[in-house]
C-alpha positions in Angstrom: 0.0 0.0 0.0 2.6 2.4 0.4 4.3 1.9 -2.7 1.1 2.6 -4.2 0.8 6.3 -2.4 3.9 6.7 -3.1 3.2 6.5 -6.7 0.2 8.2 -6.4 2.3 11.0 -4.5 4.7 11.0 -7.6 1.9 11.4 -9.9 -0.2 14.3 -8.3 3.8 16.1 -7.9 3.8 16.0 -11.5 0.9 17.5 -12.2 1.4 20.1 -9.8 4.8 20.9 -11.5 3.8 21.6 -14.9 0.3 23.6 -13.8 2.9 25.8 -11.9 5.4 25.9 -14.7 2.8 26.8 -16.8 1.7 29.6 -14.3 5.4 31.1 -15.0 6.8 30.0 -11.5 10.3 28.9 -11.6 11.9 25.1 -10.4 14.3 25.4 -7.5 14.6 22.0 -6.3 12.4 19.3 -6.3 11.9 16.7 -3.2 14.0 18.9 -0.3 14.6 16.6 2.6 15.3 17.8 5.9 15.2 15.7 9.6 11.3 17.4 9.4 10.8 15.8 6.5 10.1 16.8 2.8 9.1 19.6 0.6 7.9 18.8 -2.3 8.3 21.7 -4.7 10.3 24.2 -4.3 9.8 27.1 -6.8 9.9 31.1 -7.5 7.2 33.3 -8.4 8.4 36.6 -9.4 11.1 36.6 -7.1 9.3 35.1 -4.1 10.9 31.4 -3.2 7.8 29.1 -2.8 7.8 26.2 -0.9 4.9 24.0 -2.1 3.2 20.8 -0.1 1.1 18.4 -2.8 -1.3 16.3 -1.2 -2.9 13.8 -4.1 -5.7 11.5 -3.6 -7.8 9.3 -6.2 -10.4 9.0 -4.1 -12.8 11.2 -1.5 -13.8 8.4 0.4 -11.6 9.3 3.6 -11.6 13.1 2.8 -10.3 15.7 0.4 -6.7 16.1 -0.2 -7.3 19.6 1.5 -8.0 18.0 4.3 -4.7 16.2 4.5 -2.9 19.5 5.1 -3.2 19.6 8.5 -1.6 22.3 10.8 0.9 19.6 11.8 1.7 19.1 8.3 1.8 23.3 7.7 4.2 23.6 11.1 6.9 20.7 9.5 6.9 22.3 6.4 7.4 26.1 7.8 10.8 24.0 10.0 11.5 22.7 6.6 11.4 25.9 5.1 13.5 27.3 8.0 16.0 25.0 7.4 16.5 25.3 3.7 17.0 29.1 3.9 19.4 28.8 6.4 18.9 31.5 7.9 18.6 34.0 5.1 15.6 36.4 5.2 14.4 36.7 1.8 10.5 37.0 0.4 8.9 33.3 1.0 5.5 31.4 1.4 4.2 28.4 1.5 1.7 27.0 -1.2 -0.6 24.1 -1.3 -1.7 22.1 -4.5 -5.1 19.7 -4.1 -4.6 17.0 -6.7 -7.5 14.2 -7.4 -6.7 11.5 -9.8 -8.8 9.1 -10.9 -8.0 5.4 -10.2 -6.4 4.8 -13.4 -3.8 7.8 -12.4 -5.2 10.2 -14.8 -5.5 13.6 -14.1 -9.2 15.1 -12.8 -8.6 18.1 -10.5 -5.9 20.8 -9.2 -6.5 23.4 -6.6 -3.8 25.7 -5.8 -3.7 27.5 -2.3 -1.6 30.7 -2.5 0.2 31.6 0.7 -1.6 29.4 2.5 0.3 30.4 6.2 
């Protein structure tokens, strides 16, 4: 089962990438791990580093993938965040892309959630 997230994970990442690119947001880094954990996008948009959390889902049966960004999950990726900047103070937020898939792994929906701190 957790290969199969994992995969799932990988998938909605993807999409989440090339709805971004498209958006004119610029690749950093992709998969930043830390001792908090992992970031999965970071990006820039217009000058503003962007950390971005995906949460992917193919199904609502146990919730929305909104609902898997939990305060927790916003706290470890504002330590993540910390530690990648090292310090620096420069423009920043954190971003959170909602991706459903249906269960053949195809694409159905994207929500993006500007600055979502």
């Amino acid at each position: 089962m957790k290969f199969a997230n994992r995969e799932t994970g990988i998938i909605g990442e993807e999409f989440a990438y090339q709805y971004l690119v498209k958006l004119g947001f610029e690749s950093i880094t992709r998969n930043f791990s830390t001792r908090f954990g992992e970031i999965d996008l970071i990006m820039k948009d217009k000058g503003i580093v962007v950390f971005v959390e995906v949460k992917t889902k193919k199904s609502l049966d146990y919730g929305t993938p909104e609902e898997m960004f939990t305060q927790s999950k916003l706290r470890r990726v504002r330590n993540m965040a910390t530690v990648y900047l090292h310090g620096k103070d420069i423009p920043c937020r954190i971003d959170m892309v909602a991706v459903l898939l249906n269960p053949d792994n195809s694409f159905q929906s994207l929500k993006h959630y500007p600055n979502v701190t």
